[in-house]
C-alpha positions in Angstrom: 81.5 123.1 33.7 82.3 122.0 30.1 79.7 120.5 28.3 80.3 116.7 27.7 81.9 115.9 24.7 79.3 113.5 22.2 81.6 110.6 20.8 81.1 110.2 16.6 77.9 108.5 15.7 80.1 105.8 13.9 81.8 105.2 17.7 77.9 105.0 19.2 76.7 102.8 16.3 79.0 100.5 16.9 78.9 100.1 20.6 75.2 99.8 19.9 76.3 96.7 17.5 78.9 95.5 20.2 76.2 95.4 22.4 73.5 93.8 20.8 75.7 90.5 20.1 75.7 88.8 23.3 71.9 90.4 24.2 70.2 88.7 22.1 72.4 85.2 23.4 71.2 86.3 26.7 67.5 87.1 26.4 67.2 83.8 24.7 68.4 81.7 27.3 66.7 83.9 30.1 63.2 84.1 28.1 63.6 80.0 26.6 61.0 77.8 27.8 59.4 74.8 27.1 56.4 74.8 24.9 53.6 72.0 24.6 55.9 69.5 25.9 58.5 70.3 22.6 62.4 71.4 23.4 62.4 74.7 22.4 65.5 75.6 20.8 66.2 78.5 18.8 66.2 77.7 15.6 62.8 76.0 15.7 61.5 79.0 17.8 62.6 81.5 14.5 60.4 79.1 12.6 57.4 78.8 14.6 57.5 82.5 15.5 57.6 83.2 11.2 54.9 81.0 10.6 53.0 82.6 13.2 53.2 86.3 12.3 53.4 85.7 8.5 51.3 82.8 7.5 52.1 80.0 5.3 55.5 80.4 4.2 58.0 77.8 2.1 61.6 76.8 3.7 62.8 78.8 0.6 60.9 81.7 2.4 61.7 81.2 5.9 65.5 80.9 5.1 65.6 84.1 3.2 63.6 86.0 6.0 66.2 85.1 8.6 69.3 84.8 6.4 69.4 80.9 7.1 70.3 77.9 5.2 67.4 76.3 3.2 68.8 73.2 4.0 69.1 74.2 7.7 65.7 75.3 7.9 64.6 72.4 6.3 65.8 70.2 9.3 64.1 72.9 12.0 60.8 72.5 9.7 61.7 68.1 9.8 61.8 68.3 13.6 59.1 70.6 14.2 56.9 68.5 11.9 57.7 65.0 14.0 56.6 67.3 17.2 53.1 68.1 15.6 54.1 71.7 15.7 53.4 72.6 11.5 51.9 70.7 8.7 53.1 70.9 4.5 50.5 72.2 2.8 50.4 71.9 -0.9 51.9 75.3 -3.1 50.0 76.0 -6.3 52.6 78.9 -6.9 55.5 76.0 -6.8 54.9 72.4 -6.8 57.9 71.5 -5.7 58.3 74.3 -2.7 55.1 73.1 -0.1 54.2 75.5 2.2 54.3 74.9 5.6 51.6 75.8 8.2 51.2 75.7 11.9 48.9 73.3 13.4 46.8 73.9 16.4 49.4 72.6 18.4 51.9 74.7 16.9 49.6 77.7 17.3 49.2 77.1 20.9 53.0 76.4 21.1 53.6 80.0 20.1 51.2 81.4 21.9 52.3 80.1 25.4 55.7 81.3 24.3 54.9 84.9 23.4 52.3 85.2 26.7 55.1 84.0 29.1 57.9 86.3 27.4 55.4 89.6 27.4 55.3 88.6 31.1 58.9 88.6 32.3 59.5 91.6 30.0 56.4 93.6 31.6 59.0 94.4 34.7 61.1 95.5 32.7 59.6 97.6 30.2 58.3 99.4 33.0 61.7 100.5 33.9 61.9 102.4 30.2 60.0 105.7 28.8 58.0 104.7 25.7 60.5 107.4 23.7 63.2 105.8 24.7 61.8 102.3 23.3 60.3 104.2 20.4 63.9 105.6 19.4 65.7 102.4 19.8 62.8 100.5 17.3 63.7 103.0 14.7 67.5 102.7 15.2 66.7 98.9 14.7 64.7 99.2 11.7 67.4 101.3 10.2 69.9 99.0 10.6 68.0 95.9 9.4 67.2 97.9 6.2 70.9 98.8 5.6 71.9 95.3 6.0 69.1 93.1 4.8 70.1 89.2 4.9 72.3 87.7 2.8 71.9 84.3 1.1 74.4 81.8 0.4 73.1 78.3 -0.6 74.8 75.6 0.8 75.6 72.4 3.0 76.6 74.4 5.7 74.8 74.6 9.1 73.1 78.1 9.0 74.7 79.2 5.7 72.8 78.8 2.7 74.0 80.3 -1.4 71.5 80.9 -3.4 72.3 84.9 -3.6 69.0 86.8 -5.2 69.0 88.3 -8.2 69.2 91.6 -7.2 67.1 94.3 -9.3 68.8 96.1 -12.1 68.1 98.4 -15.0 67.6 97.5 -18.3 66.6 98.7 -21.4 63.6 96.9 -23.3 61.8 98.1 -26.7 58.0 99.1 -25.9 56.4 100.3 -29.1 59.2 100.9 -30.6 60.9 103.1 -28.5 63.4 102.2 -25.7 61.9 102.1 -21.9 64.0 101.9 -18.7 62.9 99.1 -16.7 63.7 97.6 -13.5 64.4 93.6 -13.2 65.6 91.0 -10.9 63.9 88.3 -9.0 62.8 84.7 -9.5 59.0 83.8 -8.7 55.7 85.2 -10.0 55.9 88.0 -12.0 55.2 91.3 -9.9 54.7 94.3 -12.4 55.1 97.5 -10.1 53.5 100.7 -11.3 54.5 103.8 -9.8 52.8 107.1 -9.2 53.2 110.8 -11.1 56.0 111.8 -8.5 59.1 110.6 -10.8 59.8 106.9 -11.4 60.1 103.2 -10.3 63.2 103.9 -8.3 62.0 106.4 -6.5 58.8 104.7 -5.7 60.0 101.0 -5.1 63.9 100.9 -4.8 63.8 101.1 -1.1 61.1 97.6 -0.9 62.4 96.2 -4.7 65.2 93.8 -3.3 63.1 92.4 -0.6 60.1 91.4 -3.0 62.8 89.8 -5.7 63.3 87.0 -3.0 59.4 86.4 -3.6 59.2 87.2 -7.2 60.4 88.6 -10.6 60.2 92.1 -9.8 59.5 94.5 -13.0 59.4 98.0 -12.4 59.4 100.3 -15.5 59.5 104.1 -15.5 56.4 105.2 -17.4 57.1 107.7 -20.2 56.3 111.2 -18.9 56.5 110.8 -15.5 59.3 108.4 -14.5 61.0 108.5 -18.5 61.1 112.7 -18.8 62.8 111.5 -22.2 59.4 110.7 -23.7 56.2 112.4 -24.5 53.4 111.3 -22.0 50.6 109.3 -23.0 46.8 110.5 -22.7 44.8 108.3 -20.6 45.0 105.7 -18.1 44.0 103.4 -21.1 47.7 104.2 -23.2 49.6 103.5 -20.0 47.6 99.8 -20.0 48.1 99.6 -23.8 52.0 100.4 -23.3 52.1 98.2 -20.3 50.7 95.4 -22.0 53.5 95.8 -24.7 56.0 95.7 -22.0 55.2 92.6 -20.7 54.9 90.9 -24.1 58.7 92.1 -24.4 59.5 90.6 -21.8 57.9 87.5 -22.1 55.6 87.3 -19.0 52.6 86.0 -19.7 50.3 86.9 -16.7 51.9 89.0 -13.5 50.5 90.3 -10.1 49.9 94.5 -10.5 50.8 97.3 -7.4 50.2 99.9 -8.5 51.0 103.1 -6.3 48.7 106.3 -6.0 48.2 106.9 -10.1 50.1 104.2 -11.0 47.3 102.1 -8.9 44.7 103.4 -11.7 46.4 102.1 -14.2 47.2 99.1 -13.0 43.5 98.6 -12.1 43.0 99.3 -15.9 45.1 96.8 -16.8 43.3 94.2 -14.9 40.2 95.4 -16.6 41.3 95.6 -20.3 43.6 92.5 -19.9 42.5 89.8 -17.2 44.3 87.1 -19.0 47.4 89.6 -18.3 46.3 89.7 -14.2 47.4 87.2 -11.5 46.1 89.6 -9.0 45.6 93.4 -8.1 47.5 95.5 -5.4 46.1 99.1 -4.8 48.8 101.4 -2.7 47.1 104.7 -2.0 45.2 105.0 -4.8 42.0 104.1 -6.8 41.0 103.3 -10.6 40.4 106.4 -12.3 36.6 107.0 -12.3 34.8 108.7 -15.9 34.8 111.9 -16.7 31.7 113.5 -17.4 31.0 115.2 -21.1 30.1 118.6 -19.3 33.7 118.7 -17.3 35.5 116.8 -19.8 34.4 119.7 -22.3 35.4 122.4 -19.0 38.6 120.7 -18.7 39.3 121.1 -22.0 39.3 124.8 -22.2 42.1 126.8 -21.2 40.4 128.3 -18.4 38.8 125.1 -17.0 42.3 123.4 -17.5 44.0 126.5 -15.7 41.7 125.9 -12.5 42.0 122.0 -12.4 45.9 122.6 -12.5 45.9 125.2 -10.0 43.9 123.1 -7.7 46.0 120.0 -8.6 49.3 122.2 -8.4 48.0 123.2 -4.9 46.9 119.6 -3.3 49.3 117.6 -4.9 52.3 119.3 -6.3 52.9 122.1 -3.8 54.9 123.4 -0.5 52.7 121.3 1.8 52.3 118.3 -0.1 55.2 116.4 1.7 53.4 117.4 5.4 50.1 116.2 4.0 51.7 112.7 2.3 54.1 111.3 4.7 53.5 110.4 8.9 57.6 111.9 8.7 58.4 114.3 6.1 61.7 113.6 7.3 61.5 110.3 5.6 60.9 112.0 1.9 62.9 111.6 -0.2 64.9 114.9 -1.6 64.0 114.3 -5.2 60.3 114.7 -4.2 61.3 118.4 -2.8 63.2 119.2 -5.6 60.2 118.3 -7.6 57.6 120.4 -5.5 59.9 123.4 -5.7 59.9 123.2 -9.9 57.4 126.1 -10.8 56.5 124.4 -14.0 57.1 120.2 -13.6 56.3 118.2 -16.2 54.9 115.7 -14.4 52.0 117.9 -13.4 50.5 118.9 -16.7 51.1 115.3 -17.7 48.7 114.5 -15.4 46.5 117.5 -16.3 45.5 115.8 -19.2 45.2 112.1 -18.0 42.4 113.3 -15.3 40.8 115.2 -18.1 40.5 112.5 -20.3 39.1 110.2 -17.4 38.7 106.7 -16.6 35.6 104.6 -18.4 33.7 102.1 -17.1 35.0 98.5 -16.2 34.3 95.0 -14.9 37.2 93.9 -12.7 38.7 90.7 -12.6 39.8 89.8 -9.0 39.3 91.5 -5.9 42.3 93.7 -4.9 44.4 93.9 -1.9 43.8 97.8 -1.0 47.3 98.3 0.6 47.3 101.8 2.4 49.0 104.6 4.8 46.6 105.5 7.0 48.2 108.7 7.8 47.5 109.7 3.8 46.0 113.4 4.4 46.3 114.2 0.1 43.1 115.5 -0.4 41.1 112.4 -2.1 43.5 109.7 -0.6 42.9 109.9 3.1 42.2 106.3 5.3 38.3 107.6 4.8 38.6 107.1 0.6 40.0 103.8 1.4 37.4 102.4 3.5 34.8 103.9 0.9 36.6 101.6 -1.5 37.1 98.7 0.2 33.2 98.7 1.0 32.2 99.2 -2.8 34.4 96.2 -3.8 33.6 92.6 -3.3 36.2 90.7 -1.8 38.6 93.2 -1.5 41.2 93.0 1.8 42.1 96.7 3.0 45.2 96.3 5.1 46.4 99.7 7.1 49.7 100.6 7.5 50.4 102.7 10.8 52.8 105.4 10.9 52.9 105.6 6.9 51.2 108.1 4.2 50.7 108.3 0.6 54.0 106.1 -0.4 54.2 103.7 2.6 56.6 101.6 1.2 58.9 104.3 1.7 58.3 104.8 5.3 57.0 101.1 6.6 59.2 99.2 3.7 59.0 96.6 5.4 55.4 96.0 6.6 54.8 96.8 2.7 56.3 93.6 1.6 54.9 91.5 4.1 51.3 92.7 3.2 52.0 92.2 -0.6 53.7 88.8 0.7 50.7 87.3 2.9 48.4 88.1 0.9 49.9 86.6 -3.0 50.2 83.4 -0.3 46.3 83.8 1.0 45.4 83.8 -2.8 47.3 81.1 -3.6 45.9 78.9 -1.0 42.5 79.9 -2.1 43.0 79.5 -5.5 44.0 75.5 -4.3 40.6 75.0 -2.6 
């Protein structure tokens, strides 16, 4: 018998689309039910549901979540608020944006919801292999990512058009010298530090867009990692220095800091050399860079001690199995980082030679961080284990674990990565009002 021809995956994708159009018109009306006594309609439902597995948001936030009209969603937010479903909360990020919060009948609302549609769907799901479920999640995910919500402010209905800023490059003066830097966004400032394994785009393009509907994304390349065109600088301490230059350039007087694996210690720098400079501290995979001691500082700085630190550096974090050790789905890597491992020489590694050699130094730290991580991190220094160690040494600081991510989660869970980064600048802020 011949073997079944497979129609074109553009043919599948798009009876997959097809599909999907009148299901999810059908599961609403099939799984719609009252709640606390309030009609239930869609619209409101989106809201509640948001408010429920994201926090305190702002209509401004809602609507660019779901793609909706700010005025639109101010109406659900109206009615939901006569029905004693959410409460406005006051916004010390934006005085004239409240945030808007369930109440406990709200809460309940949700709840009831959720519980009676996990138990019609419990029949059902019973019918389906987990693979099968698994496989369609990821085909989902992929096609959210590739066609994020588009925003156009506006008077009508579900449409709204205030379209984002998106993030481009641009070229600032830092020290005198130009520096590639990434921009778009309007809100808080969010400076976003990558690691040693190339530059901002490679570490943030894929989450960069979603966090400039939040805030003023900057993302520079960091001269002799992500800027090849320019000599590295020797410590952690320089890449604070030239980081605080960059943000007087640009005019931002204070800004949240991620930085991601190295780029997380020099962002924690930052916030110990500049507070004022420091609206808050995200840590992705990564720690602040502790001393070096005078006996392997003065090792380190011998060519044979510097030979063995970048053979053992070349081997855990530069080499043939670093992409099976860093991500939950090497597939997922992106090919720049294999083109990189494969180099027999890269830059990028001796750069960061001499940055551990030099060492950290002691320091007081502002704020207490969020440490953002991929628990499936098995780099030799950044596994789950070295994040609960440093959550537990830090007062105050939130760990948050991402499942099914490694060392760069926000390239494989991009989008669990800006809702961590988003709940908790809006936990701080309601703190910060108390």
């Amino acid at each position: 018998m011949a073997a079944r021809r497979r129609a074109p995956n553009d043919l599948l994708l798009f009876d997959v689309i097809r599909r999907l159009r009148p299901l999810g018109r059908r599961l609403g009306r099939a799984l719609a039910a009252p709640a606390a006594g309030a009609r239930m309609t869609q619209g409101r439902r989106t809201v509640l549901e948001r408010l429920h597995h994201a926090g305190l948001q702002s209509v401004p936030q809602i609507a660019r979540a779901h793609g909706l009209g700010r005025q639109f969603v101010q109406r659900l937010v109206n009615a939901a608020l006569a029905e004693g479903l959410v409460e406005m909360q006051a916004n010390p990020a934006h005085r004239r944006s409240s945030l808007v919060a369930l109440t406990p009948l709200g809460r309940a609302a949700v709840a009831g919801l959720l519980d009676r549609e996990q138990r019609a769907l419990r029949g059902v799901a019973a019918e389906l292999h987990p693979d099968d479920l698994e496989a369609c999640l990821r085909v989902l995910t992929h096609l959210t990512e590739r066609f994020p919500a588009s925003h156009r402010d506006g008077d009508r209905g579900d449409q709204v058009g205030d379209v984002r800023e998106r993030v481009a490059e641009r070229v600032v003066t830092v020290e005198g010298s130009a520096a590639r830097v990434f921009v778009g966004g309007h809100g808080p400032p969010l400076l976003l530090v990558h690691g040693a394994w190339g530059g901002a785009a490679l570490h943030f393009q894929p989450v960069w867009d979603r966090l400039a509907d939040r805030f003023r994304v900057i993302a520079p390349d960091l001269p002799g990692f992500g800027d090849l065109r320019r000599a590295p600088l020797a410590s952690v301490d320089g890449y604070a220095r030239w980081l605080t230059a960059l943000l007087g350039a640009l005019d931002v007087p204070a800004a949240w800091l991620a930085g991601s694996s190295f780029g997380a210690s020099i962002a924690a720098r930052l916030a110990a050399d500049r507070p004022d400079l420091c609206a808050g501290l995200v840590l992705v995979n990564g720690a602040p860079l502790a001393p070096t001691s005078r006996p392997l500082k003065w090792v380190g700085e011998r060519s044979m001690g510097r030979g063995l630190l970048r053979g053992r550096l070349r081997k855990d974090a530069f080499g043939p199995r670093t992409l099976d050790r860093a991500f939950a789905d090497p597939g997922r890597a992106p090919a720049d980082l294999a083109r990189l491992f494969a180099q027999p020489a890269p830059a990028a590694l001796d750069a960061l030679v001499d940055v551990l050699i030099e060492g950290g130094a002691p320091a007081h730290y502002p704020v207490a961080p969020l440490i953002l991580w991929g628990e499936d991190d098995r780099l030799p220094g950044t596994e789950l284990s070295a994040a609960r160690k440093l959550a537990a040494s830090w007062p105050g600081a939130t760990l948050v674990r991402l499942a099914r991510a490694g060392h760069l989660p926000q390239l494989e869970q991009p989008a669990a990565f800006v809702e961590a980064i988003d709940a908790f600048v809006a936990s701080q802020a309601v703190a910060a009002a108390e």
